[in-house]
N, C-alpha and C positions, 0 to 999 in steps of 0.2 A: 285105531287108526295107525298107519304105518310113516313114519317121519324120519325124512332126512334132515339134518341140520348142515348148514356149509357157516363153517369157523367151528374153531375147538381151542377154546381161551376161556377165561375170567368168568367172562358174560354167558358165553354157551354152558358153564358148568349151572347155571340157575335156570336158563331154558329145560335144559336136561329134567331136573327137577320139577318146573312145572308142567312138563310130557308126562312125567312118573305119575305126579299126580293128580292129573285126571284120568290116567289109564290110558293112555297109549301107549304104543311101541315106536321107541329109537332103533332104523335098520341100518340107519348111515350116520356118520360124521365127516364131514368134508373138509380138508382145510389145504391151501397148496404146503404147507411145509411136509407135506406126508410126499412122498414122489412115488411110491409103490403102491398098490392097494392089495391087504392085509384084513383079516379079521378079529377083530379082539375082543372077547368075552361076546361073542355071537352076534356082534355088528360092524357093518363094514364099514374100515375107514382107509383114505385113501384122497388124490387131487380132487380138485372143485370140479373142473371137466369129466370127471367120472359118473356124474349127477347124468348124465344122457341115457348111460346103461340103468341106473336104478331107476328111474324113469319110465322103463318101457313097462312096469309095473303099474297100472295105470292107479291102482289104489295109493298107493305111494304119493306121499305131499311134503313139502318144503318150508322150510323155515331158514331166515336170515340169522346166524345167532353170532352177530359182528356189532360191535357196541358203536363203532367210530361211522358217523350219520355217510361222511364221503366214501370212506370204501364202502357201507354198507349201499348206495345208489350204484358204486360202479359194478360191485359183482352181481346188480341185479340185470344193469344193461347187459352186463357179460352173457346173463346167462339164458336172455332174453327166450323163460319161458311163459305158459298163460298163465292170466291172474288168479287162475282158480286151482292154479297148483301149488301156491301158498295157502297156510292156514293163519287162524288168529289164535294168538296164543296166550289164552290168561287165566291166569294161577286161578283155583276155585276162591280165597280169601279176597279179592279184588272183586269190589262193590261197584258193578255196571250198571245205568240204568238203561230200563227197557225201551228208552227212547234215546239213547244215545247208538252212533256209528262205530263202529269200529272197522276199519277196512283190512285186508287181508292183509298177511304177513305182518302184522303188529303185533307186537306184544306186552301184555301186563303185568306187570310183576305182584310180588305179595303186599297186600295192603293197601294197596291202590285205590282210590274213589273216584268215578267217572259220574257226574251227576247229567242232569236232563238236559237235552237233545245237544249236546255235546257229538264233536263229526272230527274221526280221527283218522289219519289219512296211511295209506301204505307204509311199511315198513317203517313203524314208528317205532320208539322206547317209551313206555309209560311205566316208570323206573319202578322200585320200592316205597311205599305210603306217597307216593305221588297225589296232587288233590288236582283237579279238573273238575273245577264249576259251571254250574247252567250256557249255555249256550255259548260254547266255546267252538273256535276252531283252530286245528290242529293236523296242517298237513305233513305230505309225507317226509319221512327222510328227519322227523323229529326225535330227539333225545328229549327227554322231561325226567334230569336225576332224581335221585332218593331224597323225599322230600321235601319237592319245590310244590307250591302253592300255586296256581293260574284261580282267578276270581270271573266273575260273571264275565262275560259278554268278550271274552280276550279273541285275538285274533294271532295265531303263529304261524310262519309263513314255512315252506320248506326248508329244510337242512339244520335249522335253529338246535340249538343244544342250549337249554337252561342247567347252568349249574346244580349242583346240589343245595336244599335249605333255601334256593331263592323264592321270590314271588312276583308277584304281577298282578296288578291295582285292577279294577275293572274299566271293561274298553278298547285295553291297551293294544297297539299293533307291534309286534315285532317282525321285521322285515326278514328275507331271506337269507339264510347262511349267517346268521350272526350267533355270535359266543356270548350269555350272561355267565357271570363268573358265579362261584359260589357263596351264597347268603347274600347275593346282591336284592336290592329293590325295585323294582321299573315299574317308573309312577307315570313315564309319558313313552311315546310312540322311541323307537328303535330303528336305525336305519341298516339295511343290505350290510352285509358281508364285514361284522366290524365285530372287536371285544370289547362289553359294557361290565363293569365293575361300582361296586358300593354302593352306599344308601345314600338318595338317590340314586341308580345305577346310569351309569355315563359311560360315553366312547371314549375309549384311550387307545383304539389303535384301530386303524382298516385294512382290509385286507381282499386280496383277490379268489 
């Protein structure tokens, strides 16, 4: 398979590597800090708007590789192509089950656990040993750090970013665009667009 990635940072240097290994081919890297497009070590890189030309390669598919959940929604409104020109991208050592979703342009990292009928939504992060139990859901626009636990029946709403090392009780709702900090706990429901921190994990700040 032939992949572009748009971002060239931290986060895309581990997409890279889970492309390698399943066997695909990287033909782009996109990022705007580049202003020329150039080809290095036999892949082109070059602005995000350049993604239109490598595109008319119709085999050619897409990946988000932007760790930060808001830029990673706006460059996709930006770049408003079809859904099927994203891939899902997860490393082979990440344990999916065959009744779980995974929607495009998500990605899994190494060690990751996705158990049963678990529904994951667009352009997600399902970070490093990430755990995702039974019948979770997990829309788009999610971050799930290195090592956060989600237990039966949870409910994550878009944009949410869980810390690294946290967890989540079973049940629980976490509303949209909220921050759990790292190694926090959430034992009850989370409200919109706020930072939750410690055990119990609690709102200490909101935010638009």
């Amino acid at each position: 398979m032939k992949i572009v990635l748009i971002g060239d940072s931290g986060h895309a240097k581990v997409i890279k590597d889970i492309i390698l290994a399943n066997g695909d081919h990287i033909v782009g890297i996109l990022d705007d800090k580049y202003i020329d497009v150039f080809t290095e070590n036999k892949i082109i890189k070059g602005p995000i708007m350049y993604l239109n030309e490598l595109l008319k390669d119709k085999k050619v598919k897409v990946i988000i590789a932007i760790g930060n959940n808001k830029v990673r929604k706006e460059v996709v409104s930006r770049l408003n192509i079809s859904k099927d020109r994203y891939i899902t991208c997860l490393h082979p050592s990440a344990l999916v089950s065959p009744s779980a979703v995974i929607e495009n342009g998500t990605v899994v990292m190494p060690g990751a656990i996705i158990n049963a009928d678990v529904c994951v939504g667009m352009h997600s992060i399902i970070n490093t040993n990430a755990v995702i139990e039974h019948d979770c859901l997990v829309e788009k626009f999610v971050h799930i750090s290195p090592a956060s636990v989600i237990t039966g029946g949870v409910k994550i709403a878009e944009g949410v970013h869980l810390g690294a090392s946290s967890s989540v009780i079973p049940l629980v709702k976490i509303e949209c665009w909220t921050t759990v900090g790292a190694g926090a706990v959430v034992v009850k429901d989370l409200p919109a667009n706020c930072t939750a921190v410690g055990t119990p994990a609690i709102p200490i700040k909101f935010h638009e």
